[in-house]
Biopython code that builds the backbone (N, CA, C, O; Angstrom):
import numpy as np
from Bio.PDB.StructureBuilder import StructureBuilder

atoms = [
    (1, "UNK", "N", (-104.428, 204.881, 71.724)),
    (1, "UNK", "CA", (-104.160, 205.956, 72.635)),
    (1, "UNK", "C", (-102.691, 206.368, 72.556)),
    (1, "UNK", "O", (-102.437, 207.573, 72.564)),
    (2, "UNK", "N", (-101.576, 205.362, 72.470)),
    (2, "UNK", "CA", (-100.627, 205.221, 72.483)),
    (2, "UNK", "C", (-100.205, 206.388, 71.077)),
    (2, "UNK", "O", (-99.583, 207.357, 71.514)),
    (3, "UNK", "N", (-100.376, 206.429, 69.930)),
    (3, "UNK", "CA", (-100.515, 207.109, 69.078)),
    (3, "UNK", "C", (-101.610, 208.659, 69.056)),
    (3, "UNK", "O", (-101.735, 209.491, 68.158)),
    (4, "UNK", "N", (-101.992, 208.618, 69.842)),
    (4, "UNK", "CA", (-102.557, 209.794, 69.967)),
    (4, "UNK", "C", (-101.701, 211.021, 71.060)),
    (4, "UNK", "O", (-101.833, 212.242, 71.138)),
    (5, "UNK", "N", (-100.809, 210.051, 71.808)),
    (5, "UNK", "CA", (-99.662, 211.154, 72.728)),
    (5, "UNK", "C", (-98.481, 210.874, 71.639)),
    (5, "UNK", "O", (-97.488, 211.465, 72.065)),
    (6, "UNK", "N", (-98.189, 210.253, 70.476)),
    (6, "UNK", "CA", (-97.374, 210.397, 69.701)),
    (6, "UNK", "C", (-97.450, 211.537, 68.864)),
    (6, "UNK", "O", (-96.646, 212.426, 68.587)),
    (7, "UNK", "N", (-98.617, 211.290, 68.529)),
    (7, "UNK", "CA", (-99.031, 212.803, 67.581)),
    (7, "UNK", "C", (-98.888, 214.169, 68.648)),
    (7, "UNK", "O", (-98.028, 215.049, 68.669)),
    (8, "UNK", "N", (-99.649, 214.037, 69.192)),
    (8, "UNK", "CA", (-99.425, 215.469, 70.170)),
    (8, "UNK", "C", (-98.096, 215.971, 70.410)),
    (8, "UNK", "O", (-97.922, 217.189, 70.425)),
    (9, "UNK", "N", (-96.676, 214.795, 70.689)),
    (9, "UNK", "CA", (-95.598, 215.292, 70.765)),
    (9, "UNK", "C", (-94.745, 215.713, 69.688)),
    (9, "UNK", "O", (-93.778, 216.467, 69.800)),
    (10, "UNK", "N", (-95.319, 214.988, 68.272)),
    (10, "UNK", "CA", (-94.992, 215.336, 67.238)),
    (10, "UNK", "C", (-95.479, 217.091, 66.915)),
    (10, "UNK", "O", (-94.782, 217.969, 66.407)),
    (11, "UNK", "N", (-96.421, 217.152, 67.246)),
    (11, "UNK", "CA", (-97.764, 218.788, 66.835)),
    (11, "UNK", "C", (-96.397, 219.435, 67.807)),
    (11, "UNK", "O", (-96.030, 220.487, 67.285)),
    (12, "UNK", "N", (-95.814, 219.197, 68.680)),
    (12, "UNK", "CA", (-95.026, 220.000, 69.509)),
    (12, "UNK", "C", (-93.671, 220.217, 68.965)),
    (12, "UNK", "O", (-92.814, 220.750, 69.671)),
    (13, "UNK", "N", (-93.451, 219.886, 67.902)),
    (13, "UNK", "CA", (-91.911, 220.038, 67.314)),
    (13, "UNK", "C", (-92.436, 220.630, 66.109)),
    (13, "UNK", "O", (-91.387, 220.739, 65.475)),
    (14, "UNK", "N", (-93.031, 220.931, 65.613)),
    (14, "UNK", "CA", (-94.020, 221.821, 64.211)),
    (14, "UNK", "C", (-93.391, 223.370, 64.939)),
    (14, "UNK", "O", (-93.218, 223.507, 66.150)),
    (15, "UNK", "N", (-93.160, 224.265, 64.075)),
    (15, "UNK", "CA", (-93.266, 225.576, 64.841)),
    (15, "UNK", "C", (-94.528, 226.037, 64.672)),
    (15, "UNK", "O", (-95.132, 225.707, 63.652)),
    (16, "UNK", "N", (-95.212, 226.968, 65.741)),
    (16, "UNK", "CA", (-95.925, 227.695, 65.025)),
    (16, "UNK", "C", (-95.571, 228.945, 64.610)),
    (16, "UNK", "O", (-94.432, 229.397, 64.731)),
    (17, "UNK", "N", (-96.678, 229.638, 64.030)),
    (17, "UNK", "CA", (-96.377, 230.488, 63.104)),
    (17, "UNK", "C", (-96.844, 232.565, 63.524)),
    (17, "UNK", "O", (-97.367, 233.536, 62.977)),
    (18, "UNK", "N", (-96.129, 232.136, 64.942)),
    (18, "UNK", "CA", (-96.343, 233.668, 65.536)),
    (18, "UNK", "C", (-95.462, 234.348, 65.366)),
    (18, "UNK", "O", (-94.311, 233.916, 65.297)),
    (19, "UNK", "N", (-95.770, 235.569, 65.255)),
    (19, "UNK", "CA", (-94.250, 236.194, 64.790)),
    (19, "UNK", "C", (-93.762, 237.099, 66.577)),
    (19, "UNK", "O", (-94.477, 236.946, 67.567)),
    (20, "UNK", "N", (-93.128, 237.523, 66.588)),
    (20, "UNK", "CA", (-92.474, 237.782, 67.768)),
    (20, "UNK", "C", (-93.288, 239.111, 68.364)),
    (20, "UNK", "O", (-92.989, 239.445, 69.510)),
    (21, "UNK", "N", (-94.166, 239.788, 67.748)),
    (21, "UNK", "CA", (-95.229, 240.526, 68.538)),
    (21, "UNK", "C", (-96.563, 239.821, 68.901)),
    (21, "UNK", "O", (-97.188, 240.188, 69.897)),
    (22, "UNK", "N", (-97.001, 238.833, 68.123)),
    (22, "UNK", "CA", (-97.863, 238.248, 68.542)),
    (22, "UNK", "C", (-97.520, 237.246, 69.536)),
    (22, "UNK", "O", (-98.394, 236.379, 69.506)),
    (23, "UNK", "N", (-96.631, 236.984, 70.403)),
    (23, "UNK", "CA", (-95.738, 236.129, 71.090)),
    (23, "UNK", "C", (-95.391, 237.081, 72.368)),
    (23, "UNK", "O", (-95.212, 236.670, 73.515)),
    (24, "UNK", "N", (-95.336, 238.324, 71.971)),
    (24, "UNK", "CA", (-95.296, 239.509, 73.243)),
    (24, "UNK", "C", (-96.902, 240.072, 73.594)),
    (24, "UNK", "O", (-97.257, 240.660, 74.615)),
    (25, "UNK", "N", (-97.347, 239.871, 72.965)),
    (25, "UNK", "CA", (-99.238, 239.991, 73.257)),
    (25, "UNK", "C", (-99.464, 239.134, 73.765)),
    (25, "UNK", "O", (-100.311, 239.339, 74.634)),
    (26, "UNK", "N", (-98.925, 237.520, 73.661)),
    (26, "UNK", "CA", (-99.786, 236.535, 74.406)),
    (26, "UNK", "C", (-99.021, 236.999, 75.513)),
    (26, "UNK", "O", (-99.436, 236.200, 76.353)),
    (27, "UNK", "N", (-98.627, 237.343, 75.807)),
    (27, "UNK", "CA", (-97.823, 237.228, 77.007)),
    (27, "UNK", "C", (-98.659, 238.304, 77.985)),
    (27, "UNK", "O", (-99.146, 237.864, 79.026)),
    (28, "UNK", "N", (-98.820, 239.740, 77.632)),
    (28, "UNK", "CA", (-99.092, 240.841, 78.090)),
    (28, "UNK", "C", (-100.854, 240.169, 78.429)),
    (28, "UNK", "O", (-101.286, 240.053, 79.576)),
    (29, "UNK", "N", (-101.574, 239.837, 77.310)),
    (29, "UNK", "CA", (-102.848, 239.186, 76.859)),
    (29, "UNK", "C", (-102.990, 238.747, 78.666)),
    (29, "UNK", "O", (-103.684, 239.230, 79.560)),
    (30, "UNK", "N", (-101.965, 237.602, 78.651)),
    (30, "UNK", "CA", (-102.076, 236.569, 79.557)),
    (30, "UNK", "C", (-102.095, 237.206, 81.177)),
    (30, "UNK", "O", (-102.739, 236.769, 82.131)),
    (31, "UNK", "N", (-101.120, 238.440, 81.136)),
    (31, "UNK", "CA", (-100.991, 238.974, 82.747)),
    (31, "UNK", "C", (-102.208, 239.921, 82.657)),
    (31, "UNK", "O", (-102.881, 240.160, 83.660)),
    (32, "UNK", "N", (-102.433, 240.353, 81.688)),
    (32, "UNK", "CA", (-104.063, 241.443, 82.208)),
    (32, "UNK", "C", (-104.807, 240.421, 82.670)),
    (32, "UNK", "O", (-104.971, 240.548, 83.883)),
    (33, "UNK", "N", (-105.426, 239.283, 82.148)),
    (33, "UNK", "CA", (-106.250, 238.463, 82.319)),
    (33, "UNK", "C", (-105.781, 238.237, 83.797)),
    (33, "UNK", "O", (-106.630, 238.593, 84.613)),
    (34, "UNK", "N", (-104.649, 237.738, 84.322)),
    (34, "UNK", "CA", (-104.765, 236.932, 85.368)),
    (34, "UNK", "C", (-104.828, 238.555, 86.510)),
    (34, "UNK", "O", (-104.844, 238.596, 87.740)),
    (35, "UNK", "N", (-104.844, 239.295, 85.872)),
    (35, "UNK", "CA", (-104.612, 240.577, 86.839)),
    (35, "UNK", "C", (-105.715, 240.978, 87.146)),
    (35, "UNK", "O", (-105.933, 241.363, 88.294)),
    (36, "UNK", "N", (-106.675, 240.980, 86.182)),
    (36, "UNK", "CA", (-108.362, 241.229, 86.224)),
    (36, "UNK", "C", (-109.161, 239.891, 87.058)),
    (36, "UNK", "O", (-110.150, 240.145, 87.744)),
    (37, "UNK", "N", (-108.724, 238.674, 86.956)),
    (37, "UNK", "CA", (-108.966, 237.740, 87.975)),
    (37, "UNK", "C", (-108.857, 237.960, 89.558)),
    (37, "UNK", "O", (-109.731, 237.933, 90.426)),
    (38, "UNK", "N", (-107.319, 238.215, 89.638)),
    (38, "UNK", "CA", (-106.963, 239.167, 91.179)),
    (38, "UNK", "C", (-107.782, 239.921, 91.014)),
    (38, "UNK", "O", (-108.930, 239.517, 91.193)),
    (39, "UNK", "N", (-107.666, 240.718, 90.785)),
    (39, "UNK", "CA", (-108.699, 242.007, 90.834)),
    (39, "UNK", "C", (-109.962, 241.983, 91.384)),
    (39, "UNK", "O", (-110.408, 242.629, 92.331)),
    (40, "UNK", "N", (-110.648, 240.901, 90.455)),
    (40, "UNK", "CA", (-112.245, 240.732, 90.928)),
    (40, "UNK", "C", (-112.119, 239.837, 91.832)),
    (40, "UNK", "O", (-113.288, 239.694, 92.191)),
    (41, "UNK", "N", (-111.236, 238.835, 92.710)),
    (41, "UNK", "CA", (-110.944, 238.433, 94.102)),
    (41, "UNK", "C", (-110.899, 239.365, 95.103)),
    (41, "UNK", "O", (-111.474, 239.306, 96.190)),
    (42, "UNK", "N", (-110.021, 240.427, 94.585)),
    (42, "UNK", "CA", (-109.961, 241.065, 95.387)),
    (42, "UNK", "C", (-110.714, 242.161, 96.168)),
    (42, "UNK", "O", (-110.575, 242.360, 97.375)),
    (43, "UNK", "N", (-111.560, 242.877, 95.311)),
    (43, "UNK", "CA", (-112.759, 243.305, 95.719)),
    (43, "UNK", "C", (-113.649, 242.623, 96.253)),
    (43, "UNK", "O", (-114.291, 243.212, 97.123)),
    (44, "UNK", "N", (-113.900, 241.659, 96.057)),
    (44, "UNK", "CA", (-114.990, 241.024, 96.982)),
    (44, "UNK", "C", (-114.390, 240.694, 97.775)),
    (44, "UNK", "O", (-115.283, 240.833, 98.611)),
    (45, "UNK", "N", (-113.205, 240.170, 98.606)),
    (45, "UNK", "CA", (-112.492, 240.193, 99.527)),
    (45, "UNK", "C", (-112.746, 241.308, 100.212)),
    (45, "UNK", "O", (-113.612, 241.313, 101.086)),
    (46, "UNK", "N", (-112.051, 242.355, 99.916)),
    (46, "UNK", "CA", (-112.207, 243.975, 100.900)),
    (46, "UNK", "C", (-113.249, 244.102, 100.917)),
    (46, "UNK", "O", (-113.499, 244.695, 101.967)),
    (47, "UNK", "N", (-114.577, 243.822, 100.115)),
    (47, "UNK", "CA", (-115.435, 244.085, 100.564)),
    (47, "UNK", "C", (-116.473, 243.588, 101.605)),
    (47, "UNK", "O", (-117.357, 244.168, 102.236)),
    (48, "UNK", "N", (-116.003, 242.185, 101.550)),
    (48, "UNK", "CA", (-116.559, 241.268, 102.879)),
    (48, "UNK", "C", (-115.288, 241.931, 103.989)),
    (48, "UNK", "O", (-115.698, 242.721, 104.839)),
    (49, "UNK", "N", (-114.329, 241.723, 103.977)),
    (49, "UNK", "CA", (-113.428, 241.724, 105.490)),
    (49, "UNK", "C", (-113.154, 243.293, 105.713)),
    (49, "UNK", "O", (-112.310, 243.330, 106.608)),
    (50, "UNK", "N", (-113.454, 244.552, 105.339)),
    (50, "UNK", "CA", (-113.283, 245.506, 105.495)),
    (50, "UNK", "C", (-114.511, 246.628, 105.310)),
    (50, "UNK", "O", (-114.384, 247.792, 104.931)),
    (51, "UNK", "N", (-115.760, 245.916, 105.698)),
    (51, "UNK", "CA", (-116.664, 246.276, 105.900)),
    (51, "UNK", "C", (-117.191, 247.416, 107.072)),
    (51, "UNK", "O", (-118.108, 248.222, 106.920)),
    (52, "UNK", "N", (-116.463, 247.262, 108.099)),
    (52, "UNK", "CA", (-116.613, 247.872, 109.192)),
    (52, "UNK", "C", (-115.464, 249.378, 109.478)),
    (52, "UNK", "O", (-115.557, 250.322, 110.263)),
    (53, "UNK", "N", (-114.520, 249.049, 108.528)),
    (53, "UNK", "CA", (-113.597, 250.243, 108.609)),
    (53, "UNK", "C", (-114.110, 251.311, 107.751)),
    (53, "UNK", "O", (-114.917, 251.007, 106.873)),
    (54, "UNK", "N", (-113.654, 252.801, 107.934)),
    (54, "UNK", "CA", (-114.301, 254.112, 107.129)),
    (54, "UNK", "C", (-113.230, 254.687, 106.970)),
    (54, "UNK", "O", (-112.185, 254.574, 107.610)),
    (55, "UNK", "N", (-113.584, 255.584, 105.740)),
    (55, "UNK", "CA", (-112.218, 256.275, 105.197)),
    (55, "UNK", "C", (-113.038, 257.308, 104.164)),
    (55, "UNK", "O", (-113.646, 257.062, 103.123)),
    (56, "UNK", "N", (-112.794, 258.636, 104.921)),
    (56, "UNK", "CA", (-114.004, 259.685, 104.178)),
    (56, "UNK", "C", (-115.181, 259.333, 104.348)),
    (56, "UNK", "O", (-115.834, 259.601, 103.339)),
    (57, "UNK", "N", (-115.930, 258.742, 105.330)),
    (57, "UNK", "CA", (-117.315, 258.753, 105.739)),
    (57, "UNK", "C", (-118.040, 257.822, 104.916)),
    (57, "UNK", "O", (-119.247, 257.598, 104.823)),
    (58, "UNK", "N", (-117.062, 257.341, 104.353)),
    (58, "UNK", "CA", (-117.421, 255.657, 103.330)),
    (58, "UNK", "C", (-116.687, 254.633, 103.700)),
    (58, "UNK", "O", (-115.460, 254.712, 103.750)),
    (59, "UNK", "N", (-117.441, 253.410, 104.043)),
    (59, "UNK", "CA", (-116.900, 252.451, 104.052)),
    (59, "UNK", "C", (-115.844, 251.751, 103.115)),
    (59, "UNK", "O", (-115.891, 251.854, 101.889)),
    (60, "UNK", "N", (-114.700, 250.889, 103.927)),
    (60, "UNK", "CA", (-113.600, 250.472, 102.772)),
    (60, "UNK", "C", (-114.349, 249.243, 101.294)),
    (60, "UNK", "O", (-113.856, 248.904, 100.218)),
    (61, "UNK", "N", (-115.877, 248.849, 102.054)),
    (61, "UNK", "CA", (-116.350, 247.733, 100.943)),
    (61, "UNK", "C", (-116.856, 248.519, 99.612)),
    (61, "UNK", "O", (-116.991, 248.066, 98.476)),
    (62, "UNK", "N", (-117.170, 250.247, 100.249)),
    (62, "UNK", "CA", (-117.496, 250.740, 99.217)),
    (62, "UNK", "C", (-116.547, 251.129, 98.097)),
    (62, "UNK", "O", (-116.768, 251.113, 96.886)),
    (63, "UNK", "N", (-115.164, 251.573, 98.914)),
    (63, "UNK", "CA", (-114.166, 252.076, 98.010)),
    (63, "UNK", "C", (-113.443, 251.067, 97.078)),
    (63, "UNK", "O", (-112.621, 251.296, 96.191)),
    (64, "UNK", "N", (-113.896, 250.043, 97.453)),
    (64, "UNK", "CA", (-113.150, 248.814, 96.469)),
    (64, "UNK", "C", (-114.140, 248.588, 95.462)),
    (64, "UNK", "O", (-113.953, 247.668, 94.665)),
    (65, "UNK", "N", (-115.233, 249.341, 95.380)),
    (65, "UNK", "CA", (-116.177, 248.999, 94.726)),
    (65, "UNK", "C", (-116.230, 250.213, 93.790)),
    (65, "UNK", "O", (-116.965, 250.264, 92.805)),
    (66, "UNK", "N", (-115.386, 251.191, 94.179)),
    (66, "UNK", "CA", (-115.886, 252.838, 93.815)),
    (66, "UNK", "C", (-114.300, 252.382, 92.813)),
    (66, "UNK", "O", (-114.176, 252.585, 91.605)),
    (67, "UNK", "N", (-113.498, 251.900, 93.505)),
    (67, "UNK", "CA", (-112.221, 251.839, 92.477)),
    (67, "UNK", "C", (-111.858, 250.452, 91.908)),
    (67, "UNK", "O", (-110.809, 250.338, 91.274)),
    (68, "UNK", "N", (-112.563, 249.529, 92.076)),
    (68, "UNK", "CA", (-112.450, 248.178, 91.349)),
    (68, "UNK", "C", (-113.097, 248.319, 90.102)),
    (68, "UNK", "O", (-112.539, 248.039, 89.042)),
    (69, "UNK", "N", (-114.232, 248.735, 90.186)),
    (69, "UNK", "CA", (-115.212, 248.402, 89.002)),
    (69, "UNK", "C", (-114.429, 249.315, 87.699)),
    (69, "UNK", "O", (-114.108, 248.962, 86.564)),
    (70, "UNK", "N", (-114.332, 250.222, 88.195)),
    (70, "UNK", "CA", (-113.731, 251.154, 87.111)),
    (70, "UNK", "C", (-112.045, 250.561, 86.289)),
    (70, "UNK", "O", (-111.823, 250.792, 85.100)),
    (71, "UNK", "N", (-111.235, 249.955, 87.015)),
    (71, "UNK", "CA", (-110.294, 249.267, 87.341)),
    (71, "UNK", "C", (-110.496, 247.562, 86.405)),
    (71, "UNK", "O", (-109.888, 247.269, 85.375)),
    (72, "UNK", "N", (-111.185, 246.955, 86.906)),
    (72, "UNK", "CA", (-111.686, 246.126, 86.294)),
    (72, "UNK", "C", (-112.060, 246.288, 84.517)),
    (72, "UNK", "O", (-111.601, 245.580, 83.621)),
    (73, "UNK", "N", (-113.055, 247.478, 84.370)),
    (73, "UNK", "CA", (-113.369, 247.604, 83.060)),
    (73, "UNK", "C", (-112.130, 248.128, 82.019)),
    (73, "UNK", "O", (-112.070, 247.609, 80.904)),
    (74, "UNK", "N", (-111.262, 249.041, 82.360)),
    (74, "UNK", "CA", (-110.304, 249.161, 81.863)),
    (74, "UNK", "C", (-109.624, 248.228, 81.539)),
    (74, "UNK", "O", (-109.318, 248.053, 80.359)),
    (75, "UNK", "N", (-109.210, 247.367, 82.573)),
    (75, "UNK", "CA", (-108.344, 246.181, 82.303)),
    (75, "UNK", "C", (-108.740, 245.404, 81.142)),
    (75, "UNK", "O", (-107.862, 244.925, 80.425)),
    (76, "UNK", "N", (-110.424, 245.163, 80.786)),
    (76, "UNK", "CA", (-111.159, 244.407, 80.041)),
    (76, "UNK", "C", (-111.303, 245.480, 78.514)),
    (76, "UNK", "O", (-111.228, 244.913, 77.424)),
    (77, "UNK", "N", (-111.514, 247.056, 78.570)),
    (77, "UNK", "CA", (-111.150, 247.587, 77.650)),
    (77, "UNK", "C", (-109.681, 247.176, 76.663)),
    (77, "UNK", "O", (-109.616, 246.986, 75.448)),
    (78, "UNK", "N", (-108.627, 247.132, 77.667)),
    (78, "UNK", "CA", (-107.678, 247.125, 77.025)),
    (78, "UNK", "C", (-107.201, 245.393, 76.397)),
    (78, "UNK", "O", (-106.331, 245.190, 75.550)),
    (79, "UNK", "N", (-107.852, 244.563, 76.933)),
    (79, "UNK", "CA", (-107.837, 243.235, 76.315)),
    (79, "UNK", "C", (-108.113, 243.666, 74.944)),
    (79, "UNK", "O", (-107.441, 243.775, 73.918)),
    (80, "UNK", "N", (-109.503, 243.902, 75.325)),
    (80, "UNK", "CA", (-109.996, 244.075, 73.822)),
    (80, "UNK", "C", (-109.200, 244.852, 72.916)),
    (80, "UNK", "O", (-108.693, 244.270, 71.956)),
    (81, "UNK", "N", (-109.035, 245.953, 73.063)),
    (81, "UNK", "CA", (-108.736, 247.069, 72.319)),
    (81, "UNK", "C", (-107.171, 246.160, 71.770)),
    (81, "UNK", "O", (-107.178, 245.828, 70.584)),
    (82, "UNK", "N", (-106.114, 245.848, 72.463)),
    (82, "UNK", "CA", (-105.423, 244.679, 72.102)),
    (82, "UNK", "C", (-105.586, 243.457, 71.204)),
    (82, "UNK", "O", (-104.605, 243.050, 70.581)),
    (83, "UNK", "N", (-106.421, 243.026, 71.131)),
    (83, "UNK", "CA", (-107.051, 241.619, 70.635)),
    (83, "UNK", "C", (-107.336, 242.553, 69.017)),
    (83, "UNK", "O", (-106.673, 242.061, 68.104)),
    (84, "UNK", "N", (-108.208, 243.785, 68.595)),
    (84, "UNK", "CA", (-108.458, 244.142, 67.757)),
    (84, "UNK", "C", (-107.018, 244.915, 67.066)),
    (84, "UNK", "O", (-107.107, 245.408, 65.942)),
    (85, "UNK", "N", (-105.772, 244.969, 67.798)),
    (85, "UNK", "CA", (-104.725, 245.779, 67.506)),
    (85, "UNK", "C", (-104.176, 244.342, 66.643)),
    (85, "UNK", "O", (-103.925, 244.375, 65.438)),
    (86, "UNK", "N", (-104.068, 243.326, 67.335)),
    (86, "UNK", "CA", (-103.298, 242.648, 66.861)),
    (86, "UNK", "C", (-103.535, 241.700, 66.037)),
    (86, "UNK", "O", (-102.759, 240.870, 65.564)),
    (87, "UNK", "N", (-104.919, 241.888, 65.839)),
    (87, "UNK", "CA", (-105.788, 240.909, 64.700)),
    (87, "UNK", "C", (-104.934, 240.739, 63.179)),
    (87, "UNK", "O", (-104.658, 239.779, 62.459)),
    (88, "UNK", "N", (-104.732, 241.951, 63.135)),
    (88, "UNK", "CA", (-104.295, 242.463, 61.563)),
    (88, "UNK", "C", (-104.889, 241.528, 60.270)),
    (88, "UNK", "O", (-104.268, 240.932, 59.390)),
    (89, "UNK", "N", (-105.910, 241.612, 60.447)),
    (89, "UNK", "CA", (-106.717, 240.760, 59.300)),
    (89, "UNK", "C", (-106.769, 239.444, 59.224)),
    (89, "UNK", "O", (-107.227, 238.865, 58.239)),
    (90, "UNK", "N", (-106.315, 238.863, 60.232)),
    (90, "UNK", "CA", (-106.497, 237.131, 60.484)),
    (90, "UNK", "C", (-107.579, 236.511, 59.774)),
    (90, "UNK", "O", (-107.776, 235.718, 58.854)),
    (91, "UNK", "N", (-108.352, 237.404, 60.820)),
    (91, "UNK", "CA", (-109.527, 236.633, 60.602)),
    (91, "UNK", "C", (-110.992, 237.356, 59.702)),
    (91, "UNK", "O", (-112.202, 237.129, 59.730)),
    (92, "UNK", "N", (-110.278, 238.123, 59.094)),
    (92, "UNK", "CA", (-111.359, 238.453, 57.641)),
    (92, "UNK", "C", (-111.644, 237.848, 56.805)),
    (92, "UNK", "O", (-110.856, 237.295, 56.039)),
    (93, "UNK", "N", (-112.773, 237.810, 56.756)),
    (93, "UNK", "CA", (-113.581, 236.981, 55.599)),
    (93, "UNK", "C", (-113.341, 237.433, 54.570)),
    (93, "UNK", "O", (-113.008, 238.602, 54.380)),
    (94, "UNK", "N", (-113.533, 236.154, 53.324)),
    (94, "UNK", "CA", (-113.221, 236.402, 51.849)),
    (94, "UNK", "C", (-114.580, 237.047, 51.764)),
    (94, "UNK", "O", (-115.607, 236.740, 52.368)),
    (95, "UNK", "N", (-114.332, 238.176, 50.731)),
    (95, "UNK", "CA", (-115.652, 238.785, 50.238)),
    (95, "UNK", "C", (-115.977, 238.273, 48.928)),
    (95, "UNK", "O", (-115.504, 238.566, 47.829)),
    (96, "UNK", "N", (-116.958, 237.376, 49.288)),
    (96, "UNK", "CA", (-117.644, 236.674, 47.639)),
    (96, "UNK", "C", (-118.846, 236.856, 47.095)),
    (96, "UNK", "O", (-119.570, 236.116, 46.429)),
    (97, "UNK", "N", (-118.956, 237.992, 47.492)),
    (97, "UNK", "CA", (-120.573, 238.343, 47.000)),
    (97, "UNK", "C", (-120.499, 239.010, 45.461)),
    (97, "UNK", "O", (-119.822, 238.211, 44.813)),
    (98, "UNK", "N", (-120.765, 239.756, 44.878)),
    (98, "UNK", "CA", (-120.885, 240.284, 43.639)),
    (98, "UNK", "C", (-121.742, 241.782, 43.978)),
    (98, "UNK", "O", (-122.887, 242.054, 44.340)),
    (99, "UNK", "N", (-120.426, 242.613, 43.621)),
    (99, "UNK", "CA", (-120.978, 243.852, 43.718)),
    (99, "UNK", "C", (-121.763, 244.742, 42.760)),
    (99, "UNK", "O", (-122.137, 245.894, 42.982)),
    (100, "UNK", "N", (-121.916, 244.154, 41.867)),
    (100, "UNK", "CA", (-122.830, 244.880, 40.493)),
    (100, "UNK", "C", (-123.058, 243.244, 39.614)),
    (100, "UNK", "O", (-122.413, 242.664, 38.740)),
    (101, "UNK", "N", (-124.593, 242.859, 40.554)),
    (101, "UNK", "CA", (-124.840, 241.600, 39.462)),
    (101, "UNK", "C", (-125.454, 241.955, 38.431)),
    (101, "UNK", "O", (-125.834, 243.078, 38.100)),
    (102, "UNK", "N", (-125.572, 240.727, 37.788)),
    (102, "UNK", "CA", (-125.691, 240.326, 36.006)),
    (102, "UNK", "C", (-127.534, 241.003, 36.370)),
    (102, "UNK", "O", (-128.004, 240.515, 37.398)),
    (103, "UNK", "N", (-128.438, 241.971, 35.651)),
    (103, "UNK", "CA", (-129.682, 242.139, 35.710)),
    (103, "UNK", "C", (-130.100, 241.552, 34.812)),
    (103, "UNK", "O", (-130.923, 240.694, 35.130)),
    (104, "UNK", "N", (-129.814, 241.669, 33.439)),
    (104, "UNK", "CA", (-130.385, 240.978, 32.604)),
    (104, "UNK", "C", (-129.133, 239.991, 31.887)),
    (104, "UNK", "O", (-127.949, 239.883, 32.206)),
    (105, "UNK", "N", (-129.906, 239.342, 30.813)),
    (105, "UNK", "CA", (-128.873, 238.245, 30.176)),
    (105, "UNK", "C", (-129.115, 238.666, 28.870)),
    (105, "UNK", "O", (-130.140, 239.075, 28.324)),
    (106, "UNK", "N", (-127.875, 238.473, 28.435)),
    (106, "UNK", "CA", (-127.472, 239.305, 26.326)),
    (106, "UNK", "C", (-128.127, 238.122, 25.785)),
    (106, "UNK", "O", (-128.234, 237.978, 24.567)),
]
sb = StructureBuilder()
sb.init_structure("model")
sb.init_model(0)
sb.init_chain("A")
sb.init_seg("    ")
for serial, (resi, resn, name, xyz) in enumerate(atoms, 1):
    if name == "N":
        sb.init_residue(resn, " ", resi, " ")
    sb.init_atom(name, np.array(xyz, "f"), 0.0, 1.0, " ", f" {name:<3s}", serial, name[0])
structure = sb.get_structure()
């Protein structure tokens, strides 16, 4: 065991190998996420404790619902749309197939 928190502190003096935009994405990555967490707390919050108040002849559980959801998906659009910005070919597969095989043999 003793050697297994040796290694781990060793893996921690290795650099890794992000370059300084992928290092500003985790970062941004990291506050949408925890922002879309609030977020979906928070609507169900207003929507239990502000049930009884109206604002335009709609209830406030509705308007957190009329502007969360929409709110929410964006937030989750733009993860993504992020995640595919910053891929830059990581994770593409080698193409090993054969594009004009052998039909017959000489």
């Amino acid at each position: 065991m003793a050697s297994r928190i040796q290694q781990r502190f060793a893996d921690l003096d290795t650099p890794d190998d992000l370059t300084d935009e992928d290092e500003i994405w985790v970062l941004i990555r990291f506050s949408l996420v925890v922002s879309r967490v609030v977020l979906f707390i928070a609507i169900i919050a207003i929507s239990e404790i502000m049930e009884s108040y109206f604002l335009y002849n709609l209830s406030m559980a509705i308007w957190s619902l009329i502007i969360g959801i929409p709110l929410f998906i964006l937030i989750s659009m733009g993860i993504l749309f992020g995640d595919r910005l910053m891929d830059n070919g990581k994770n593409k597969s080698v193409e090993t197939t054969v594009l004009r095989p052998i039909r017959e043999r000489l």
